[in-house]
N, C-alpha and C positions, 0 to 999 in steps of 0.2 A: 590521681595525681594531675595536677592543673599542667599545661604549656609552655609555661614564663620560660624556663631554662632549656638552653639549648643543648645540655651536656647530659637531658634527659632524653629527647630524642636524638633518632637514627635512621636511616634507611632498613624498609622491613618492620619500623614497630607500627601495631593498627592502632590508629588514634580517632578520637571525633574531631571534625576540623568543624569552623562556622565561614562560610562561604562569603565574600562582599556582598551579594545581594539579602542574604539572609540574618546582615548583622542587625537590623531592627528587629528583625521577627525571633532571633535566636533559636533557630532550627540549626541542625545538627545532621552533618555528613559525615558516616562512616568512613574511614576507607586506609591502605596502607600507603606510610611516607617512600619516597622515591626520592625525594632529595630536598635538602632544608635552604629555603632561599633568605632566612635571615643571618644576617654576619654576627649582630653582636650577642652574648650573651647571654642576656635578659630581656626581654620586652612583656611591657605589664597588660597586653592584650592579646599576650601567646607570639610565639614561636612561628611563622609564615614560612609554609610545607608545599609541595607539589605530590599529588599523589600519584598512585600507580597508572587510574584512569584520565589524569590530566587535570585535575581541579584542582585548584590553588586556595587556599586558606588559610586562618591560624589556629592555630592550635588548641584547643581547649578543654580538653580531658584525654589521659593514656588510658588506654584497654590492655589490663593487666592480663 
């Protein structure tokens, strides 16, 4: 499941985020959401998350 929706995430689910310096390279950081700092509903480049350990990203695959 992709990141676009915010009514898919939540605090607690473990998601891959992609990190700002890693959006050319498209590497991928594990890790759980702690809180969703985007407001609106959709966004077609994911959902932008604060994780547990403090890294900030968007969203772009759930770990079912």
């Amino acid at each position: 499941m992709n990141g676009q929706n915010r009514k898919d995430i939540h605090a607690g689910l473990e998601v891959y985020i992609i990190l700002k310096k890693d959006q050319r390279s498209g590497n991928k950081t594990k890790g759980v959401v702690q809180d969703i700092l985007t407001n609106s509903t959709f966004h077609p480049h994911g959902i932008k998350v604060r994780l547990t350990d403090g890294q900030i990203g968007r969203v772009c695959e759930i770990i079912k």
